[in-house]
N, C-alpha and C positions, 0 to 999 in steps of 0.2 A: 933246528932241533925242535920238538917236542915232547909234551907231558900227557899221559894218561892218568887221572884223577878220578875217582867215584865222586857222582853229585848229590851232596843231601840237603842241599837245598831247594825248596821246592818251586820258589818262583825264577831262581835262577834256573833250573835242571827246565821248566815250561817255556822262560826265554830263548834254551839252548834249543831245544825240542821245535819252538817256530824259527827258530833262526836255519833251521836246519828241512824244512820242509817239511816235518813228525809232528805228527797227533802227540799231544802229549800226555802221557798216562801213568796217571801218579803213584800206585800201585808197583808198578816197574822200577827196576831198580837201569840208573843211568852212568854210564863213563864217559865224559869227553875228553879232547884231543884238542889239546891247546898250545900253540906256538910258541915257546919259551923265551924269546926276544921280544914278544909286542905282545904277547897275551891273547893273543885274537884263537875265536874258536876256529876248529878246523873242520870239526866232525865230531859224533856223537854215535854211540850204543845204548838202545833201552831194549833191555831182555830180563826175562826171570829164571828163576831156578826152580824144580820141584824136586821131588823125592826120585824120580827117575828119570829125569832129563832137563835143559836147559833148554828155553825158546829166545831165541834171536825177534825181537820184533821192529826193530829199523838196525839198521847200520848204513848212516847219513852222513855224508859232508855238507859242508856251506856249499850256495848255489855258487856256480865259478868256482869251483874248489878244483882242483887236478893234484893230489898227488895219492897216485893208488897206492904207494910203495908204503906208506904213512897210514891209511885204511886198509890195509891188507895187515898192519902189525895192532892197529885197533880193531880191526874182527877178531884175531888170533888172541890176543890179550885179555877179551870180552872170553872167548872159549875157556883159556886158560885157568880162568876164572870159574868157570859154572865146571870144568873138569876138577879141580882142588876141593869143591864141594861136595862132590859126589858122583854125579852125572856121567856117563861115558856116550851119554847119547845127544845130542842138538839138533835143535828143528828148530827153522825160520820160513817165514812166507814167502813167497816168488818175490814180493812186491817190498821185503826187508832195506833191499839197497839193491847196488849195482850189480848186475849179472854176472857179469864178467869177474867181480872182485869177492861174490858169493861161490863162484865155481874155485876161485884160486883160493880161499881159503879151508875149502874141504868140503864144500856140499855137494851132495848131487840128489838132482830129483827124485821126488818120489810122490808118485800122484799129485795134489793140488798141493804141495808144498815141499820142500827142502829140508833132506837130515845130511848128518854128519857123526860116524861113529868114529868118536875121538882119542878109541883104547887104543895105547899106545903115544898117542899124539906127543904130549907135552914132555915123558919121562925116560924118550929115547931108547923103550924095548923095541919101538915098531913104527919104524919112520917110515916103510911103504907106504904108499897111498898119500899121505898127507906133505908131500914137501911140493913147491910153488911149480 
C-alpha cells in the first residue's frame, strides 16, 4: 500500500525532488508517494495551478522504481487535484516522466508538449477518452 501526501516542507520536498532525479523548484507545489509499511519514497509530482490550467512539471519515481499501477494513481491524483481547483485543462513537458505512463493517464501531444482536457474526468459525466 501507499500514501499520497502534499509536501510543505521545503528541504524535505528538495530531498524528495533529487531523490527522484527532479530539478527541484520551490515555487511548485509537490505530492509524493510513499510506502505505508517502510515509509520509503516511491515517486513524486511537482506541478502548478493557474487561473486556466494546471502544468504537470515531473511525474518521477525513485530510480529502480517499477510500479506503473501506483504512478498512473499518483499522475491521476495530482490531476484530480489542479481539476477541483478550477482548471479543465493540463499541460506537462514530453520530458515530465514516463511516456508511456504520461500517454495512460490522459495526455496526448501537442506540438513541443503535452495537454489533457480533463472535463468530465474526475466527476463521472464523461468517462470517454480518459479511462487506462
Amino acid at each position: 500500500m501507499f500514501k499520497i501526501s502534499p509536501v510543505q516542507d521545503p528541504a524535505l520536498a528538495e530531498n524528495y525532488a533529487k531523490l527522484c532525479g527532479a530539478k527541484f523548484e520551490p515555487t511548485l507545489f509537490m505530492y509524493a508517494m510513499t510506502d505505508t509499511e517502510t515509509g520509503s519514497l516511491m515517486g513524486i509530482t511537482q506541478f502548478e495551478i493557474t487561473k486556466d490550467s494546471g502544468y504537470i512539471h515531473d511525474l518521477k519515481e525513485i530510480p529502480d522504481g517499477n510500479d506503473f499501477e501506483a504512478m498512473f494513481i499518483l499522475g491521476r491524483q495530482t490531476m484530480n487535484f489542479i481539476d477541483l481547483c478550477g482548471p479543465k485543462k493540463c499541460y506537462a513537458s514530453v520530458n515530465s516522466g514516463d511516456k508511456k505512463l504520461l500517454s495512460a493517464i490522459g495526455f496526448k501531444q501537442d506540438g513541443d508538449k503535452l495537454i489533457c482536457d480533463m472535463t468530465g474526468m474526475f466527476d463521472g459525466s464523461h468517462c470517454s477518452g480518459h479511462s487506462r
